[in-house]
C-alpha positions as CSV (number, residue, x, y, z in Angstrom):
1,X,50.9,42.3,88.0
2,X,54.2,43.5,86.9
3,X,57.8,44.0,88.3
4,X,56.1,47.4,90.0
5,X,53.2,45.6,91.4
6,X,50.4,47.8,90.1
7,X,48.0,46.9,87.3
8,X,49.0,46.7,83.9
9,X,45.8,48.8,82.9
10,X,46.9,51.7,85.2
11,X,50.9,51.5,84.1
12,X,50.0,54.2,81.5
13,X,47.5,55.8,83.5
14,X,48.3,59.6,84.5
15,X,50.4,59.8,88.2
16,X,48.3,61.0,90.9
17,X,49.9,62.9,94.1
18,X,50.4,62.6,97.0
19,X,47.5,60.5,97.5
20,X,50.3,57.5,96.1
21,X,52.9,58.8,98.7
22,X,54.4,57.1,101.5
23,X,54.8,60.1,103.1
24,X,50.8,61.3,103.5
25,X,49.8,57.7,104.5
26,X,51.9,57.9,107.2
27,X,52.6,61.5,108.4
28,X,50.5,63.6,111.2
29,X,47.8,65.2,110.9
30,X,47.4,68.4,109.1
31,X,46.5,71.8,110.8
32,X,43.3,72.9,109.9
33,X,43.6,76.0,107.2
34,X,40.8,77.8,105.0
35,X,41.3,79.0,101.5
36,X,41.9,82.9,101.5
37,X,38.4,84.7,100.9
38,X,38.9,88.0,101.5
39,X,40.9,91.2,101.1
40,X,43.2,91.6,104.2
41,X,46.5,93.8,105.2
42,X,50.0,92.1,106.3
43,X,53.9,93.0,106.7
44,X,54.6,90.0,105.3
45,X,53.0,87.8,101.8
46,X,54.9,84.4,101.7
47,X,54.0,82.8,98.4
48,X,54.3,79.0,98.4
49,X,53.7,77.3,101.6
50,X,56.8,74.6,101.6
51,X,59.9,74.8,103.6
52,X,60.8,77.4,102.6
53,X,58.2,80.1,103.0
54,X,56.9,78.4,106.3
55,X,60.4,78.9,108.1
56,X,60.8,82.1,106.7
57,X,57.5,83.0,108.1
58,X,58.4,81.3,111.5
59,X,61.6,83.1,111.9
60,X,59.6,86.3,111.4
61,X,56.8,85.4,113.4
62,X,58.8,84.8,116.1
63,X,59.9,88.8,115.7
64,X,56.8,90.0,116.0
65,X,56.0,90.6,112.1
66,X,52.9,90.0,110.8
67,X,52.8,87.3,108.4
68,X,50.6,85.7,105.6
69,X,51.1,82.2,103.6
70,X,49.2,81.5,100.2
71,X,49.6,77.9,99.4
72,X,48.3,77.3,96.0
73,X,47.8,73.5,96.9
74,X,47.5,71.1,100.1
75,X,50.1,71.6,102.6
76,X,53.0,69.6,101.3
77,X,51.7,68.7,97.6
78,X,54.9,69.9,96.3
79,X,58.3,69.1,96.7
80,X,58.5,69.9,100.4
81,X,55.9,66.7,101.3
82,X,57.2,64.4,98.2
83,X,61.2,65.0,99.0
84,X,62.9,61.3,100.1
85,X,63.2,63.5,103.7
86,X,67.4,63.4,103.5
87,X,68.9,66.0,105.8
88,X,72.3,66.5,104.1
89,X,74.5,69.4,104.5
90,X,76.5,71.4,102.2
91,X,75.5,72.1,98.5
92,X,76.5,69.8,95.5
93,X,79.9,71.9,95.1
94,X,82.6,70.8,97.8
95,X,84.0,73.6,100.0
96,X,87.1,73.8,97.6
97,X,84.8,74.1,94.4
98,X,83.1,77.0,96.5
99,X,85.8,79.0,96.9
100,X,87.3,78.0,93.3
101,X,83.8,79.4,92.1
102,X,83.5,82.7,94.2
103,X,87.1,83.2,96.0
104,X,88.9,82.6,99.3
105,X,86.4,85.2,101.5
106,X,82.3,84.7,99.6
107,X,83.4,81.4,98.5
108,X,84.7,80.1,102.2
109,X,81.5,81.9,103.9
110,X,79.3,79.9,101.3
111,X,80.5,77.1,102.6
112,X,80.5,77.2,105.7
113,X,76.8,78.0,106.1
114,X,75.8,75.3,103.9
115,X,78.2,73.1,105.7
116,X,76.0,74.4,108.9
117,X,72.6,73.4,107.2
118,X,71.8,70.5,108.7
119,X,72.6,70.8,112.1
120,X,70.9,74.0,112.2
121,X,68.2,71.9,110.7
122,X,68.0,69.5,113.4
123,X,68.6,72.2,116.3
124,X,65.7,74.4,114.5
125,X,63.6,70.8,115.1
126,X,64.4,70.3,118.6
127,X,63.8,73.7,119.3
128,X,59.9,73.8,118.3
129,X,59.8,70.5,119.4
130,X,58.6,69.4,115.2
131,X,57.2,65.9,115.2
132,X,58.5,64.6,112.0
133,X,61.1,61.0,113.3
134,X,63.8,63.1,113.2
135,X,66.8,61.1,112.9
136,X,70.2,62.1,112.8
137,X,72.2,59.3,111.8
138,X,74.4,60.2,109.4
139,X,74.7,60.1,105.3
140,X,76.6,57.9,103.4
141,X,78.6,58.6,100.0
142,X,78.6,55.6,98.4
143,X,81.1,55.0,95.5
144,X,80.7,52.5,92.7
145,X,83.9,53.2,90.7
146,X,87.4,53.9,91.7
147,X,87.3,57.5,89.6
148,X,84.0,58.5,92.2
149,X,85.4,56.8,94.8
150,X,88.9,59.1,94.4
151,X,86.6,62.2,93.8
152,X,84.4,61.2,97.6
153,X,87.8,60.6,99.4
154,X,88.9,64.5,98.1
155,X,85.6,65.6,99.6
156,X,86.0,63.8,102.1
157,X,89.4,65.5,103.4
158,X,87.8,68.6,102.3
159,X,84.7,68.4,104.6
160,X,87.1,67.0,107.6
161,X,89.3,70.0,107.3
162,X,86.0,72.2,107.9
163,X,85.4,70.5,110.9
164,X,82.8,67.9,109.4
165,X,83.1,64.5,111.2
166,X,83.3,62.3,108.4
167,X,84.5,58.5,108.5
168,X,86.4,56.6,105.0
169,X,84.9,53.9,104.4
170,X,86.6,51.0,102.6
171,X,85.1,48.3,100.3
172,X,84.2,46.0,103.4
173,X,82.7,48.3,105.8
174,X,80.7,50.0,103.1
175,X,79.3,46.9,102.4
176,X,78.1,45.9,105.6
177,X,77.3,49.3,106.1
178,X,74.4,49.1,103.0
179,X,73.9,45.7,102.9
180,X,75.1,45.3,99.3
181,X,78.2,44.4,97.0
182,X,77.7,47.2,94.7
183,X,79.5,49.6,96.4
184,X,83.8,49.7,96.7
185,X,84.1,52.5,99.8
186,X,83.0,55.6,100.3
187,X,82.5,58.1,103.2
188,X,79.7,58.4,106.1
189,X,79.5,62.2,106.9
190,X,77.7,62.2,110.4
191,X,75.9,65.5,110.4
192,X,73.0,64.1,108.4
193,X,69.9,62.9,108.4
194,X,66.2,62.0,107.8
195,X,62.8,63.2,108.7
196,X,59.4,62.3,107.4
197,X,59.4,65.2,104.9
198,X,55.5,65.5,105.0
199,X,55.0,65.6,108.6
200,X,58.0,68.2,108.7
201,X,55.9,71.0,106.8
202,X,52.9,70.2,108.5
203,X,54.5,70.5,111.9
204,X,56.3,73.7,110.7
205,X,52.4,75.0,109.5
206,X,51.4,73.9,113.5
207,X,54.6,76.2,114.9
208,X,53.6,79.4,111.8
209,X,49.7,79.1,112.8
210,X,51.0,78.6,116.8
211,X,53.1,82.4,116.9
212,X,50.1,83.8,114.9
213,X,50.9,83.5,111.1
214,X,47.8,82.7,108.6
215,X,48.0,80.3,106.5
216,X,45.9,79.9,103.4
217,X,45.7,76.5,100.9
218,X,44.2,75.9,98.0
219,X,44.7,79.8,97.2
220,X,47.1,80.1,94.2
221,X,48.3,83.6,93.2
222,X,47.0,85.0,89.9
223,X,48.8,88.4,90.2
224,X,51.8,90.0,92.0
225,X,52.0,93.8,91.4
226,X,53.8,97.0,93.1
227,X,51.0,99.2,94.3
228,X,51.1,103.2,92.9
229,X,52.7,105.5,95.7
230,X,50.0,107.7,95.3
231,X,47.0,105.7,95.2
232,X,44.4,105.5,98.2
233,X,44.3,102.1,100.3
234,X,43.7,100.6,103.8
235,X,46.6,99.6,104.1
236,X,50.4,100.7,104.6
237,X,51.6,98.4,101.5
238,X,53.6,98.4,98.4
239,X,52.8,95.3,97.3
240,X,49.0,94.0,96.2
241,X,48.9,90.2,96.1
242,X,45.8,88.8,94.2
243,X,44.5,85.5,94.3
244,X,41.4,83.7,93.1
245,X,39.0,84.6,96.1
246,X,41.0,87.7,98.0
247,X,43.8,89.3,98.1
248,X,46.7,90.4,100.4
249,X,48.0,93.8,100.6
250,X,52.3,93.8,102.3
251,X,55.3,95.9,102.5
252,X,57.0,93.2,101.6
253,X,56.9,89.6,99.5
254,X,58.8,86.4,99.5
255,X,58.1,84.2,96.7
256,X,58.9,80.8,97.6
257,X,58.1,78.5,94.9
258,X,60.7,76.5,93.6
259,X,60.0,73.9,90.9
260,X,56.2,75.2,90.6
261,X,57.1,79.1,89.9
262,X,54.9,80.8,87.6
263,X,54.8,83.8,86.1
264,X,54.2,85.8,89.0
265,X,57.3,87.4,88.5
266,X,59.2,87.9,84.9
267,X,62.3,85.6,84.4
268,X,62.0,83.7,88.1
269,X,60.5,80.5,86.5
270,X,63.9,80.4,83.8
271,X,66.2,80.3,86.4
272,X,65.5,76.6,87.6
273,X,65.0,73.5,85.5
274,X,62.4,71.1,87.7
275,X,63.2,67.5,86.9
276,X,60.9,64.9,88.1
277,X,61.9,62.6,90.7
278,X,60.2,58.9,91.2
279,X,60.8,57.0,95.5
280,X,59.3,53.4,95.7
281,X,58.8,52.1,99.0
282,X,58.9,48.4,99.9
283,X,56.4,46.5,102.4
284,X,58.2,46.8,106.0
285,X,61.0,44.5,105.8
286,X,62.2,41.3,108.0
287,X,63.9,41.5,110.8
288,X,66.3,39.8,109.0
289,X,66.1,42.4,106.5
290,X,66.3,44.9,108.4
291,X,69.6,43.8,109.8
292,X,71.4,43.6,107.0
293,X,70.3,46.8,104.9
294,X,71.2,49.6,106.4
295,X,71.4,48.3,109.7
296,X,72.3,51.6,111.9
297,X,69.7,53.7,109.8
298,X,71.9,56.4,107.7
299,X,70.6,57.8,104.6
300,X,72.5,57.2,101.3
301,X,73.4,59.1,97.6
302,X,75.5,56.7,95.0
303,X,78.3,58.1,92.9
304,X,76.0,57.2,89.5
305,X,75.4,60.5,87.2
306,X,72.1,59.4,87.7
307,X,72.0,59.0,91.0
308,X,69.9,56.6,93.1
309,X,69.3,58.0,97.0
310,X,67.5,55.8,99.5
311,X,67.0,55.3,103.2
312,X,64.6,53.5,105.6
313,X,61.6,54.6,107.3
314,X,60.6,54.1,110.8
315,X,58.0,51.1,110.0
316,X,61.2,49.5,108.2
317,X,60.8,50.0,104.3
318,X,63.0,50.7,102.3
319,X,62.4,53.8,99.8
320,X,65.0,54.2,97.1
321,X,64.8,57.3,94.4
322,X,66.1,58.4,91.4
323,X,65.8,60.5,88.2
324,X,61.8,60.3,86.8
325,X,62.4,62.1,83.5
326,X,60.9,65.4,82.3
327,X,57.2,64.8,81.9
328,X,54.8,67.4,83.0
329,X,52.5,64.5,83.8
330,X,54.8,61.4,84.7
331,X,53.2,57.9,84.6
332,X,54.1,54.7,87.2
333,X,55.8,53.7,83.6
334,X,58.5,56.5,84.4
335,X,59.3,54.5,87.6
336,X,60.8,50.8,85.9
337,X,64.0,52.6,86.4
338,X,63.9,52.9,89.9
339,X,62.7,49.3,90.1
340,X,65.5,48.1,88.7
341,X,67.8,50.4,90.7
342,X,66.3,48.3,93.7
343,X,66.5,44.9,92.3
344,X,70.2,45.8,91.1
345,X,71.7,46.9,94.5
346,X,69.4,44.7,96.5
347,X,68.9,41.6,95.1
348,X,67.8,39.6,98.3
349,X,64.8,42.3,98.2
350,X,63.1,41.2,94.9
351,X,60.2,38.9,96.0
352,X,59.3,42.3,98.4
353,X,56.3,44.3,97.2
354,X,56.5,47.4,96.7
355,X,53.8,49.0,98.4
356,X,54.0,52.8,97.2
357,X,55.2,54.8,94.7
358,X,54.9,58.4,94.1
359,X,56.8,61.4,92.3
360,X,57.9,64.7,92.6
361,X,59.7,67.5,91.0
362,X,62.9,69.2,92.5
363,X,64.2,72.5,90.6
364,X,67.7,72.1,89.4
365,X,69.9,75.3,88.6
366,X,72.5,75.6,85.7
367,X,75.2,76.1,88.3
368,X,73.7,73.5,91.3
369,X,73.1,76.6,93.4
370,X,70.3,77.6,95.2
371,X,68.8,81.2,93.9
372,X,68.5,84.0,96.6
373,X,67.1,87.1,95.2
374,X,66.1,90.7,95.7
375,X,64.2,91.7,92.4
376,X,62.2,94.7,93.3
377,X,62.1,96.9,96.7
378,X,60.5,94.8,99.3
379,X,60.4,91.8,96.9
380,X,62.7,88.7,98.2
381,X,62.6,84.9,96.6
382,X,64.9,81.5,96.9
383,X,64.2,79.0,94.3
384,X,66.2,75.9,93.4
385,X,67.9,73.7,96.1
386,X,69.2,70.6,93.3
387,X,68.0,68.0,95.5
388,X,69.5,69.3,98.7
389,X,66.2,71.6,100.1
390,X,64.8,70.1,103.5
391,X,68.2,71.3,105.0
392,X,68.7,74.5,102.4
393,X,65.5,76.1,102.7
394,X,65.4,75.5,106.0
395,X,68.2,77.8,107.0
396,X,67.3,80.2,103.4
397,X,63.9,81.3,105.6
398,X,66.5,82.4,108.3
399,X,68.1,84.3,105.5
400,X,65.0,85.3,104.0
401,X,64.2,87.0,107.2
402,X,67.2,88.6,107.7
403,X,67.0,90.4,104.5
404,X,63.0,91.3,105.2
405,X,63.6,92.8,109.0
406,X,66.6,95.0,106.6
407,X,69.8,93.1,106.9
408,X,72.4,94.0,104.2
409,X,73.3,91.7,101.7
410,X,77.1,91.7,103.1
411,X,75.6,90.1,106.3
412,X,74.0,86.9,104.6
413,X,76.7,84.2,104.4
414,X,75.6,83.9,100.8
415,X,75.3,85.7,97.7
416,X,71.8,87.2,96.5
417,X,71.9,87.5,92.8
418,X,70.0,89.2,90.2
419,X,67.5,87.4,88.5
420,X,68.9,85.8,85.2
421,X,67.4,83.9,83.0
422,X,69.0,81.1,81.3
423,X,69.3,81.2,77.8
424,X,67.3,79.1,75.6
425,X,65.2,77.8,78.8
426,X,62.2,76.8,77.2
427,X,64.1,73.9,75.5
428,X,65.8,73.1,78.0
429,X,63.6,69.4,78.0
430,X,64.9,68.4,74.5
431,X,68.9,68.9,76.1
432,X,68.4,67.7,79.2
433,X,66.9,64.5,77.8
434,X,69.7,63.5,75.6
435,X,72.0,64.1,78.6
436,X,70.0,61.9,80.7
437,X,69.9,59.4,77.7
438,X,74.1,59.7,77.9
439,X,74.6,59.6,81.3
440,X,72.5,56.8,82.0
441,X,74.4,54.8,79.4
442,X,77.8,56.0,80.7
443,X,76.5,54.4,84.5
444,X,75.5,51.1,82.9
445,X,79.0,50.7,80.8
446,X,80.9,51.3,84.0
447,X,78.7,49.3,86.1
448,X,79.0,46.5,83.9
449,X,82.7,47.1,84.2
450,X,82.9,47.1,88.2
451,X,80.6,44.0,88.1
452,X,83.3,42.2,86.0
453,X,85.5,43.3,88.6
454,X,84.0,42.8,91.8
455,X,83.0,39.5,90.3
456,X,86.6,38.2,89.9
457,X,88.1,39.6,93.6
């Protein structure tokens, strides 16, 4: 056995999903849905059946539209049911940033209805009574340097003077807080959270089937395509939606794919960059443990450029996550570093097994915000949430459905953007691994640093 406690013969062997997850081990039970096998008629065509697309379909469900989901996969495959299940608000860019970025009126709107994420999140939960151990205990921002640390205390005042309730941390109380010495201070912003991320899609599946939405799986999409005007059909539609057994004829199409967009629609898929992402779960911890890491059950992010995020579950494991590189096909070799990440900041934990380990991909945008778009008449997508989507697209298939029932773009609290492509995309792997290679050498020289420094106070 070695430090990941799998084989050595299956360390190279190809990642399998989710069956590896902590998440489908231990989340309810799925709603029973067919694959799509016949040609049918609907308002509505959501493609991708995460998050996103089943609260979009929800929120117009509950309207009275009619509404159809083509999964390609299993219900939660993706990153919607491999996601660590963190419930943080806001974006990556501070409320300051925001407006910096898009002015005192779009950029303060932004930011305030990301700021609103979460607890419309948790409200949206309680509302359709989702069973998913929602838990709304709070996220910490936990600093490892005194130049993050600076930058989290800026945010900090920032988020307080939007009426976040956020509490500064110093170098003791963060501490005790995590249960480690790795940390100098930081800031607990109470509006956050954690569900199981698996049993959240699923139950959101349950609510869509429940107010009359079909849902299809294992029904990918081989062709999106505006129908002629003038050409005879059964149905009222401008949109023909093919997949490999039927089809679906709609007025209107939502394409809610994220890191797995295809070609379905030109340019979409070179708008977001998806990045793998490795969780390892310990056996359920001591109640010893358990009282000394993370003993009132927040959810944490570090301050590295390659940030670690990790969290507890309700049997008491701990899962901690982190960059997986850029293979299309990661291997349990891809996960060492998150290993380490444990062994590093938790050093009373490394004689626990780690009982599973799984990856997933989130979609990362060249400017760390989320994509809202209007393409084509009738045609609607959001793509690319940069590790913030259980909260994001969430409230984005409120948004979603605002735009669909003929809301104009002035009324969504955020902007909906042309489709751009970034330049150069399809290399994008070759410069985003020498960054990673940078940034991950920048975190160790510093933490070397602070460990020279903690080691003498």
């Amino acid at each position: 056995m070695n430090e990941l406690n799998v084989p050595t013969n299956e360390f190279n062997s190809k990642f399998t999903q989710p069956s590896a997850s902590l998440w489908s081990s231990t989340a309810v039970a799925a709603p029973d849905t067919l694959k799509l096998s016949e040609h049918i008629c609907s308002d509505v065509v959501v493609v991708g059946g995460g998050i996103t697309g089943l609260s979009t379909a929800i929120h117009l469900a509950e309207l009275g539209r009619q509404v159809v989901v083509l999964e390609a996969g299993e219900l939660g495959e993706a990153a919607s049911g491999l996601n660590g299940g963190q419930v943080i608000p806001g974006l990556k860019h501070s409320p300051r940033k925001l407006v910096k970025m898009f002015g005192e009126t779009l950029g303060g709107e932004i930011a305030s209805a990301s700021q609103a994420s979460a607890k419309y999140t948790f409200d949206f939960i309680e509302r359709l009574n989702i069973q998913c151990e929602a838990q709304q205990g709070g996220w910490i921002k936990a600093c490892h340097d005194q130049k993050s640390l600076d930058e989290a205390l800026d945010d900090a005042q920032d988020l307080s003077r939007h009426g976040a309730s956020i509490e500064v941390m110093d170098t003791e109380q963060i501490q005790q807080r995590i249960g480690s010495n790795k940390f100098i201070g930081g800031y607990l912003d109470k509006r956050a959270g954690s569900v199981q991320p698996l049993s959240y899609t699923r139950e959101l599946c349950r609510v869509a089937l429940s107010l009359g939405v079909k849902v299809y799986t294992n029904s990918p999409v081989v062709k999106l395509s505006q129908k002629d005007p003038a050409a005879q059909s059964e149905c009222d539609s401008s949109w023909s939606v093919l997949t490999e057994s039927g089809s679906v004829q709609a007025t209107q199409v939502v394409l809610a794919t994220n890191a797995k967009t295809g070609d379905l629609w030109p340019k979409l898929k070179k708008t977001v960059f998806p990045m793998n992402s490795f969780q390892i779960a310990t056996k359920p911890l001591s109640k010893e443990l358990l009282d000394e890491i993370l003993p009132q059950g927040q959810v944490v992010s570090d301050s590295h450029r390659m940030l670690s995020y990790f969290r507890k579950d309700s049997a008491g494991r701990l899962i901690l996550g982190g960059e997986g590189g850029l293979k299309d096909v990661p291997t349990l070799k891809d996960a060492a570093g998150i290993k380490k990440s444990i062994n590093r900041f938790f050093p009373q934990l490394k004689n626990i097994e780690s009982e599973f380990i799984w990856s997933g991909q989130v979609a990362i945008t060249a400017d760390y915000l989320p994509k809202l778009s209007n393409p084509a008449t009738g045609l609607y997508s959001a793509i690319g949430f940069n590790g913030r989507g259980v909260a994001m697209a969430t409230l984005m298939g409120n948004y979603l459905s605002k735009l669909i029932r003929g809301a104009h773009e002035s009324e969504i609290p955020f902007p909906v953007t042309r489709i751009k492509a970034v330049p150069m995309h399809s290399f994008y792997k070759l410069g985003a691994a020498a960054v990673m290679v940078g940034m991950s050498l920048q975190d160790k020289i510093e933490d070397a640093r602070m460990d020279k420094i903690l080691a003498r106070d």
